[in-house]
C-alpha positions as CSV (number, residue, x, y, z in Angstrom):
1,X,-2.9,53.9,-27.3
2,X,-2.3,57.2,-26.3
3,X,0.9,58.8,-24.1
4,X,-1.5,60.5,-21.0
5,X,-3.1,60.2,-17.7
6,X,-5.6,60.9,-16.4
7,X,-5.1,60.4,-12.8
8,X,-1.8,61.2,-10.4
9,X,1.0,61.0,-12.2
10,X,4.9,61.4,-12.0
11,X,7.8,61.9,-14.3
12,X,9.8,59.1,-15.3
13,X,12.9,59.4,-17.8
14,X,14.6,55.9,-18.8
15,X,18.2,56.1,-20.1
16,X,18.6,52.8,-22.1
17,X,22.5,51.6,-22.3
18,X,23.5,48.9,-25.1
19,X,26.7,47.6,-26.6
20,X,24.6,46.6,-30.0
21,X,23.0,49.8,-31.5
22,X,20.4,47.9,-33.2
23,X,19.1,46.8,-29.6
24,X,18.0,50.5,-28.9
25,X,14.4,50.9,-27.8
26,X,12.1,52.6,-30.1
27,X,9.0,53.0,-28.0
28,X,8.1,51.7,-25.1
29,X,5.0,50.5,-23.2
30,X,3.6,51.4,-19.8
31,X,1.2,49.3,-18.3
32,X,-1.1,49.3,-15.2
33,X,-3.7,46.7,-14.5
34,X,-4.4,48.7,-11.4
35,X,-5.5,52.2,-12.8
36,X,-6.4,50.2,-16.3
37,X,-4.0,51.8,-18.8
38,X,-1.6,51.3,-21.7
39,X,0.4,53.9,-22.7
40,X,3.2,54.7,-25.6
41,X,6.1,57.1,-25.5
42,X,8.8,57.3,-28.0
43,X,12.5,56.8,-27.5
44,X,14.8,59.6,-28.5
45,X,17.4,58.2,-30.4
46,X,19.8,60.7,-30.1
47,X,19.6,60.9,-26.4
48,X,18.7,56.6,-26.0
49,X,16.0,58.3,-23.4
50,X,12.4,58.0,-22.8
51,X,10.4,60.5,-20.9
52,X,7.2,58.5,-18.9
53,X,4.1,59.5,-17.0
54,X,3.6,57.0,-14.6
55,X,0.9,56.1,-12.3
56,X,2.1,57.8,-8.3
57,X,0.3,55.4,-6.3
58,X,0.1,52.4,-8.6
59,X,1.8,49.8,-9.7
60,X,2.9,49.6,-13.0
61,X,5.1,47.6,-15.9
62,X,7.5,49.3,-18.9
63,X,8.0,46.8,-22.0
64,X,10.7,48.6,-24.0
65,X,10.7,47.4,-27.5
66,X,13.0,46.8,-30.0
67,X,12.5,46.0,-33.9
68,X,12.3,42.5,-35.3
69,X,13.1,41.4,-31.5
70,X,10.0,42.6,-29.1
71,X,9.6,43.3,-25.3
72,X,11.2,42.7,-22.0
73,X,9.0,43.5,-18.7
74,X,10.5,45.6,-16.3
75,X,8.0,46.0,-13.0
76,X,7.9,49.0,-10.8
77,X,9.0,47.4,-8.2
78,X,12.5,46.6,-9.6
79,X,13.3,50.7,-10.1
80,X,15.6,52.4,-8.3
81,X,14.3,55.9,-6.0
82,X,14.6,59.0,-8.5
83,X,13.0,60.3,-11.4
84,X,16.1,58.8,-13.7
85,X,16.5,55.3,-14.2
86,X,19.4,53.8,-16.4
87,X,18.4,50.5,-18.1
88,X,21.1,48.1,-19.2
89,X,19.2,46.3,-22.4
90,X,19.3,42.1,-22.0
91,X,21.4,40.2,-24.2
92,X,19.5,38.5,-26.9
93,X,19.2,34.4,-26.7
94,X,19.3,32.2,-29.8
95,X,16.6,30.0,-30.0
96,X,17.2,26.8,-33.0
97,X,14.4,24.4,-33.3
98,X,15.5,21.1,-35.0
99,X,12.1,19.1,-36.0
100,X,12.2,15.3,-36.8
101,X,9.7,14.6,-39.4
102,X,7.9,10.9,-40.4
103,X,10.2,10.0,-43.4
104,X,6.7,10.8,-46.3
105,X,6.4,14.8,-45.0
106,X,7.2,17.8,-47.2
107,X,9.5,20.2,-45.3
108,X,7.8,23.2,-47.3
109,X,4.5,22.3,-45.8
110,X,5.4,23.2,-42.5
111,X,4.4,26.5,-40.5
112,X,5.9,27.6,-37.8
113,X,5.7,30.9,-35.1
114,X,6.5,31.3,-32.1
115,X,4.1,34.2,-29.8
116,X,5.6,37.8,-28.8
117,X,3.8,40.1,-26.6
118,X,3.0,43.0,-28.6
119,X,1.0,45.9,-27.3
120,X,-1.8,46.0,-25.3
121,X,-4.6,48.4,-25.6
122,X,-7.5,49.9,-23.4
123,X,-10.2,49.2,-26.0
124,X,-9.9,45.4,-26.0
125,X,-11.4,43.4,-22.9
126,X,-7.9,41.5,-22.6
127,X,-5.6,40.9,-19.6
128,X,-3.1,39.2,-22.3
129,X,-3.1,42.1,-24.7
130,X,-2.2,42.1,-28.2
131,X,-0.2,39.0,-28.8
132,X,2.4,38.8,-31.9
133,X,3.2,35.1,-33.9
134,X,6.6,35.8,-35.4
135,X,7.2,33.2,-38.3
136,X,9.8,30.4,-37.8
137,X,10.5,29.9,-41.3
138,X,11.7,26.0,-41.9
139,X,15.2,25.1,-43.6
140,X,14.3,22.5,-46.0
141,X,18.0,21.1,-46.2
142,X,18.6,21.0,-42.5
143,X,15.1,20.5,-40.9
144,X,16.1,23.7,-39.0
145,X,15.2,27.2,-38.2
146,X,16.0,29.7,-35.2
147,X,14.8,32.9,-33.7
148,X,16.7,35.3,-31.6
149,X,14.6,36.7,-28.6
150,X,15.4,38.3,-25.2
151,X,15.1,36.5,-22.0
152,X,11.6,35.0,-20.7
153,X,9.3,32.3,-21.5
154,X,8.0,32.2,-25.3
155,X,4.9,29.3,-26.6
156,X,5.5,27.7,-30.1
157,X,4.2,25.8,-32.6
158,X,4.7,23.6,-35.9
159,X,1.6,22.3,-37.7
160,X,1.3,21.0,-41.5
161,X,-2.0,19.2,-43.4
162,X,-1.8,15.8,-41.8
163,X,0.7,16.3,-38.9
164,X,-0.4,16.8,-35.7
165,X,-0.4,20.2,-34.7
166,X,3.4,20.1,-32.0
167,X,4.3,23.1,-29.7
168,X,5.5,23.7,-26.3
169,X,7.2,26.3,-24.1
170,X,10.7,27.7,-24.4
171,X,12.5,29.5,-21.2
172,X,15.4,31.7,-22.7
173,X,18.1,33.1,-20.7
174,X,20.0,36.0,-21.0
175,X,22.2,35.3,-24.0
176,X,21.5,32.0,-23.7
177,X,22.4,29.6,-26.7
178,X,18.8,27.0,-26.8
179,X,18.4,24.0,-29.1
180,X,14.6,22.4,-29.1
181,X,13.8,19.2,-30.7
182,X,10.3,18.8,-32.2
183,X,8.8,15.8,-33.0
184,X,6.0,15.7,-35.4
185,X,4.1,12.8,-36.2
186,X,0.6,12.3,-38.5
187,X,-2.8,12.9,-37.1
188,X,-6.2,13.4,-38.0
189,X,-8.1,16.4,-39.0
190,X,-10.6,17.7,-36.8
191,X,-13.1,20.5,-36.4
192,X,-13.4,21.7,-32.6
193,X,-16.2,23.7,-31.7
194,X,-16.7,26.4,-28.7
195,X,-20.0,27.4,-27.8
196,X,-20.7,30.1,-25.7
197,X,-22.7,33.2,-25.3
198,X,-22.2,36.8,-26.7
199,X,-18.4,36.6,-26.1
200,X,-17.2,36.9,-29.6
201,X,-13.6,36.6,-28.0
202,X,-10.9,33.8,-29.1
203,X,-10.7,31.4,-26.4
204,X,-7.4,29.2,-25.3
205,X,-7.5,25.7,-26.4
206,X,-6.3,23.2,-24.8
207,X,-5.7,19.2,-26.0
208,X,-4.8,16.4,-23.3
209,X,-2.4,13.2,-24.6
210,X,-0.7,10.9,-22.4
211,X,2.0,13.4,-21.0
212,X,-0.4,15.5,-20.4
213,X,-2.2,19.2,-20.9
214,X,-0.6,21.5,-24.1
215,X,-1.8,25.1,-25.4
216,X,-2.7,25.0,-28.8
217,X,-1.0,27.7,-30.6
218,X,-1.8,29.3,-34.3
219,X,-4.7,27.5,-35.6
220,X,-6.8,28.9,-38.3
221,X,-10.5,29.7,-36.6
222,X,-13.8,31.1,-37.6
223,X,-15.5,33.2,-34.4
224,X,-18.7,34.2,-34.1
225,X,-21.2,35.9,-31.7
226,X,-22.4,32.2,-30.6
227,X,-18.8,30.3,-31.0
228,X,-15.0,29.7,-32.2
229,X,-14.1,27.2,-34.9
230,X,-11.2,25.3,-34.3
231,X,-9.3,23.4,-37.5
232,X,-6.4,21.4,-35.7
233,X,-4.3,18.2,-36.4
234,X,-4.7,16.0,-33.3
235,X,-2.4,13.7,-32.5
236,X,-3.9,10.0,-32.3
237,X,-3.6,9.7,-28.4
238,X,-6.2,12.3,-27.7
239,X,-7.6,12.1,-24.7
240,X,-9.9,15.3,-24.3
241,X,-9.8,18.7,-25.8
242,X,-10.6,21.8,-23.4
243,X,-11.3,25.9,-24.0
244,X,-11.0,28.1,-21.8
245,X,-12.4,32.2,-21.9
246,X,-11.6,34.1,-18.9
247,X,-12.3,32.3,-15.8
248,X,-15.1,30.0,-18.0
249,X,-14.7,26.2,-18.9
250,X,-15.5,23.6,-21.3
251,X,-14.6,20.2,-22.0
252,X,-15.1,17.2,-24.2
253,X,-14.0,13.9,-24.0
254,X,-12.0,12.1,-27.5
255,X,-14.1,9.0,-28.2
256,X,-11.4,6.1,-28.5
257,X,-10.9,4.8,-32.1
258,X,-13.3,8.3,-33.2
259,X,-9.4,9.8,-34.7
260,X,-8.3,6.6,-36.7
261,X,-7.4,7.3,-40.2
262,X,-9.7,7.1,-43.3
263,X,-12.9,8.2,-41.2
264,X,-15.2,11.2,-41.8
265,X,-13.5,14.5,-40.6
266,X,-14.6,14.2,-36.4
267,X,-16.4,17.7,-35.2
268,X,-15.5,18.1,-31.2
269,X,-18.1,20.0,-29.4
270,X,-17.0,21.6,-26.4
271,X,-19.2,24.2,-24.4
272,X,-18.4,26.8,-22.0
273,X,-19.2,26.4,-18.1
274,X,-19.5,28.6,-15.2
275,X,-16.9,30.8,-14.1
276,X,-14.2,28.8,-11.8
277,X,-11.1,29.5,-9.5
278,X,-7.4,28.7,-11.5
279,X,-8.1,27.7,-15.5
280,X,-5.9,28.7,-17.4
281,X,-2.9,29.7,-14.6
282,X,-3.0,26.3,-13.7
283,X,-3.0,24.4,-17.0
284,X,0.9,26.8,-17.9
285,X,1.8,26.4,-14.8
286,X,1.5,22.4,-15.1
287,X,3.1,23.0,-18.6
288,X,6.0,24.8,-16.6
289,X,6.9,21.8,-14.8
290,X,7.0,19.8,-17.5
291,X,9.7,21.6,-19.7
């Protein structure tokens, strides 16, 4: 990242406001998928302002961002006329996850995260830029942890050797007060392959069960020039795993009775197809309407 432009440009000076000092801003991001950028500029914490270059005839995001908390988008569209714009920084929510465990699991084999936008960059083919898992660290007494986060719509996870990998979509409100129950239940250890062509990118997995199509979050994965290894926990009600990499997709049916217990460690095969409207969009969008 670097803090210039190279095309038409304006100055733009935030003034952050904040009842909690700790909320200050310490840098913040300015994005353009138009003009194809993604700048920093530092906050002057003596002055809580931050002096911008913006695009003058482009659209453009600022994610301010705060330690230990990350980002909140604000779009050019919602600024006011001027060259100074006062920003009022969200409230934090309070996320606490609460999992119910089969009555033989370990509590300290759990891992848990839940995914931050971090920064993007202009040398990395990515319209999802740099994406952050903060750790949700498990309370052995009380089954519990939390996570405080400002507003907008966060993917998580909880996975452990022999529980099926759980996750799902959060949508916090402004100092919103959240309690999510995850259920974890035992599964079957599988391997899930992606082939595809000189991509050497990570692509989004997805795995079908009854109440249908969930992101899988956080899984350990070997990626080469040819294709991404998968290790994931799947649940026994598999129906069909998917992958996704940019507008490509793959698919693979679950043989029935192939994710019983006992039997040889399954290998899933899934290989990329042509490039096709929706994908991915449509699969969180159907997510959304499930929450």
């Amino acid at each position: 990242m670097s803090a210039s432009l190279d095309i038409p440009a304006r100055p733009l000076v935030l003034e952050f406001d904040s009842q909690e000092p700790s909320l200050l801003p310490t840098l913040v991001e300015l994005r353009s998928r138009d003009v194809g950028i993604a700048l920093a500029f530092p906050v002057n914490a003596s002055t809580r302002t931050c002096t911008l270059s913006v695009p003058r005839n482009a659209a453009f995001q600022i994610l301010p961002w705060v330690p230990a908390l990350g980002t909140w988008r604000v779009e050019s569209t919602e600024l006011q006329p001027g060259e100074l714009q006062h920003l009022r920084v969200p409230r934090p929510a309070r996320i606490a996850f609460r999992l119910d465990l089969p009555p033989d699991s370990s509590p300290a084999a759990i891992r848990g995260g839940i995914r931050v936008t971090g920064f993007s960059c202009t040398w990395v083919s990515s319209q999802r830029g740099l994406l952050s898992i903060r750790e949700l660290r498990l309370d052995p007494s009380s089954l519990s942890t939390e996570a405080r986060m400002f507003p907008g719509n966060y993917r998580y996870f909880f996975q452990a050797p022999g529980l099926a990998h759980a996750g799902g979509i959060v949508s916090l409100e402004e100092g919103q007060d959240l309690v999510e129950v995850v259920r974890m239940e035992h599964g079957v250890d599988a391997e899930v392959k992606v082939l595809f062509s000189a991509e050497a990118r990570v692509p989004v997995l997805n795995l079908l069960a009854s109440d249908g199509w969930r992101e899988l979050e956080g899984l350990p994965l070997v990626v080469t020039d040819a294709h991404a290894t998968f290790r994931v926990c799947l649940p026994p009600g598999t129906l069909e795993m998917e992958a996704l990499l940019k507008r490509r997709r793959g698919s693979t049916r679950v043989t029935p009775g192939s994710l019983e217990p006992g039997l040889p460690r399954p290998t899933l095969v899934i290989e990329l197809g042509s490039a096709e409207e929706g994908g991915l969009a449509d699969r969180r969008q159907e997510a959304n309407r499930r929450k």
